[in-house]
C-alpha positions in Angstrom: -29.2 58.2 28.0 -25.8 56.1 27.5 -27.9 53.4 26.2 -29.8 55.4 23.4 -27.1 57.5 22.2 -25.2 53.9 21.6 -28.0 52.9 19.9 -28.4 55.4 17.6 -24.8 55.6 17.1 -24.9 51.7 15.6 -28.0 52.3 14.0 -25.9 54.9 11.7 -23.3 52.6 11.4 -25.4 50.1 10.2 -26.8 52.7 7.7 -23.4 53.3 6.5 -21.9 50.1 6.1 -25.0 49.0 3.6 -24.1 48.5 0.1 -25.7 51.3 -2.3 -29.0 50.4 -3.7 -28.5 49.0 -6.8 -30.5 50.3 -10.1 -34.4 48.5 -10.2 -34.0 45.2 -12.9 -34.8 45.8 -16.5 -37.1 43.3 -16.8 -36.1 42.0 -20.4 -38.9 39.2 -20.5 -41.0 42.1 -21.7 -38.8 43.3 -24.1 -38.3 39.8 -25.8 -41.9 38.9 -26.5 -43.2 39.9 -29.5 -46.8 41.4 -30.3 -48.5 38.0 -30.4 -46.6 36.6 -27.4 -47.3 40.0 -25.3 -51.0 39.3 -26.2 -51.1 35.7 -25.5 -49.5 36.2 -22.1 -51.8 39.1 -21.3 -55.0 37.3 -22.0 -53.6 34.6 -20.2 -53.4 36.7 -17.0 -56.5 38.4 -17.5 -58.3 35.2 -17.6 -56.8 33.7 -14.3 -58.0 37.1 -12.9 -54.8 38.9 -12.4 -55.6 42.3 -13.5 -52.5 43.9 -12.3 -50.0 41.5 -13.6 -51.1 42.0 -16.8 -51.1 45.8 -17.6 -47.0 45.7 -18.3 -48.2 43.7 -21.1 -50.5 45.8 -22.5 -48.1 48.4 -22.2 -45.6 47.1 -24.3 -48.6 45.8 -26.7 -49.1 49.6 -27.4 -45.6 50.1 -28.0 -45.6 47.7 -30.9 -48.4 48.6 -32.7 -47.9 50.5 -35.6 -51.6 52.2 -35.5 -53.8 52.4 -32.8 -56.7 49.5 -32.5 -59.7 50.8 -30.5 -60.9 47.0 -29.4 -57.1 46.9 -28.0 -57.7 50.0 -26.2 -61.6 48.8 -25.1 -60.1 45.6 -23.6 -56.9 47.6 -21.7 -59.6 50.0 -19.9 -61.0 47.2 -18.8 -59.2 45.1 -17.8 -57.6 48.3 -15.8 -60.9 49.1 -14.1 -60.9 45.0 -12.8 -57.5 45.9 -11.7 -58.5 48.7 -9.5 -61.1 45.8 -7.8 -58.6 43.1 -7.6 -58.4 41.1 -4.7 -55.4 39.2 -3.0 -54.6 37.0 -0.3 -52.6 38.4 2.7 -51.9 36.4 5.8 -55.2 34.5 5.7 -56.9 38.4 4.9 -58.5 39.2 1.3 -57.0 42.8 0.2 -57.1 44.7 -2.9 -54.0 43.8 -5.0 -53.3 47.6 -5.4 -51.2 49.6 -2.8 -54.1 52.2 -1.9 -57.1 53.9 -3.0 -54.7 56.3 -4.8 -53.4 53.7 -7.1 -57.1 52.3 -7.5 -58.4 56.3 -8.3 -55.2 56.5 -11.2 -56.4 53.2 -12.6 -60.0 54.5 -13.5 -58.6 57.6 -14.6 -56.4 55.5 -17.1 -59.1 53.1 -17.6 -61.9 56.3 -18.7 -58.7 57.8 -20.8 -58.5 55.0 -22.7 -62.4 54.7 -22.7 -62.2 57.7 -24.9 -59.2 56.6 -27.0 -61.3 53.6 -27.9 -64.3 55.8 -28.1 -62.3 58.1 -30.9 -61.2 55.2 -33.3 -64.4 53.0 -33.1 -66.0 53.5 -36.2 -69.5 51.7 -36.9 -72.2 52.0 -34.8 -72.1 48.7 -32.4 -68.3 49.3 -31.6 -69.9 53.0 -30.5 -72.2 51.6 -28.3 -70.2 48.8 -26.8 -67.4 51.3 -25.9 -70.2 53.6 -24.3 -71.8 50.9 -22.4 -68.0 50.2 -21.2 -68.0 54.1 -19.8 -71.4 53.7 -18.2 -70.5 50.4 -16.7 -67.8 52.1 -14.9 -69.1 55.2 -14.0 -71.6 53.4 -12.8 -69.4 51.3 -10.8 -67.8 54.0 -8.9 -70.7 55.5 -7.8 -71.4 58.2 -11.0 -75.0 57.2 -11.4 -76.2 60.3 -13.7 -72.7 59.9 -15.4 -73.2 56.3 -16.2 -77.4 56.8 -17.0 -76.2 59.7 -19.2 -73.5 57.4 -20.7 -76.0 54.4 -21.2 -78.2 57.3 -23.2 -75.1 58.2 -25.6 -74.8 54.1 -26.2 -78.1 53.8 -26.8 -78.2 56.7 -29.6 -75.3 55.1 -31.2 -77.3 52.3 -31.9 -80.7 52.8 -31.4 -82.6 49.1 -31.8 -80.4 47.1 -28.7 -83.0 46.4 -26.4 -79.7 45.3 -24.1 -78.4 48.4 -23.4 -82.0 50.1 -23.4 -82.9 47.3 -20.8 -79.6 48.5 -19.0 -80.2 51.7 -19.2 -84.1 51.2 -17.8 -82.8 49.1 -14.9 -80.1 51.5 -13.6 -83.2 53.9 -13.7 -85.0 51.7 -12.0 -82.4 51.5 -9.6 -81.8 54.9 -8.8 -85.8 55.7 -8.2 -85.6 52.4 -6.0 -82.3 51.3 -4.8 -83.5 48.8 -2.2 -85.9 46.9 -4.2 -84.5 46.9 -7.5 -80.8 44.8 -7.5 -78.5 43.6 -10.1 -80.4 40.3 -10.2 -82.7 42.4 -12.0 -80.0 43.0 -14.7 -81.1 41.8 -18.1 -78.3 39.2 -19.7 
C-alpha cells in the first residue's frame, strides 16, 4: 500500500515538474514555396508513392490559386483515395500509413467531395467522363458496386463512343454476375 501510494505520489511529481507543451511548429517550408514549387514537390511525392505526405501540398496549392482548376481537383481526389491505401513499414510489419480506418473513411469522403468539385468545373465531354470514371473507380473500390456501375453509366453518357469505359463498365458487370471467375485481369487497358 506504502509502495503504491509513493508511486503515484512521484508519478505526479514527475507530471508537474514537466515543461508546458509548447505550441505545434509552423511549418514555414510550406508557406515559402510558391505555386510551381508546391506542385513540383507534390508530384514528386506522389510519384514515389507517398500519398499522405503530399496532401499539405495540395492544400496550400488550393490556397494559391486564384480560380478553381478541375484537373487540380481530379488529381487531389486521387491521389487522396491512394492515400487512404497507403502502405508503410513498421518494425519489419506492412501497415497502412494512416492512423485508423477513421482517417482512411475521412480521406474518401474528401477524395468523393472533390470528385464533385472537379465534376462541377469540367467542361467538355472527355474531362466529364474521365472525372466519372474517377467516381466509379472508387466507389468501386470501396465496395459500392451499383454506386460505381451506376457511375461508370453517367461516364459513359458523357461521352458516348469510349469503348474504354463501356468495356469497364461491361467487366464490373461481368464481375458482379460472376465474382469468382471474372478478375481484374480481365480489365480492358
Amino acid at each position: 500500500m506504502i509502495a503504491l501510494t509513493l508511486g503515484a505520489a512521484w508519478s505526479v511529481a514527475r507530471l508537474r515538474d514537466r515543461p508546458a507543451p509548447s505550441a505545434p511548429a509552423v511549418d514555414t517550408s510550406l508557406t515559402a514555396l510558391d505555386l510551381p514549387s508546391l506542385n513540383q514537390r507534390a508530384i514528386a511525392l506522389v510519384e514515389s508513392h507517398r500519398f499522405v505526405e503530399s496532401l499539405p501540398y495540395f492544400r496550400r496549392e488550393f490556397e494559391l490559386l486564384e480560380q478553381p482548376v478541375w484537373g487540380l481537383h481530379h488529381d487531389f481526389g486521387t491521389v487522396l483515395n491512394n492515400g487512404a491505401f497507403q502502405t508503410r513499414r513498421l518494425r519489419g510489419l506492412t501497415v497502412p500509413a494512416t492512423r485508423g480506418t477513421i482517417e482512411r473513411v475521412a480521406l474518401v469522403r474528401e477524395a468523393l467531395a472533390e470528385n464533385d468539385r472537379a465534376a462541377r468545373l469540367a467542361e467538355s465531354p472527355p474531362d466529364r467522363a474521365r472525372v466519372g470514371e474517377r467516381r466509379a473507380h472508387v466507389l468501386w473500390l470501396w465496395g459500392f458496386r451499383w454506386d460505381g456501375v451506376k457511375a461508370y453509366r453517367t461516364a459513359l453518357d458523357a461521352l458516348p463512343g469510349s469503348r474504354a469505359v463501356a468495356g469497364r463498365l461491361e467487366l464490373r458487370i461481368a464481375q458482379m454476375r460472376d465474382p469468382v471467375h471474372v478478375t481484374v485481369e480481365d480489365e480492358v487497358p
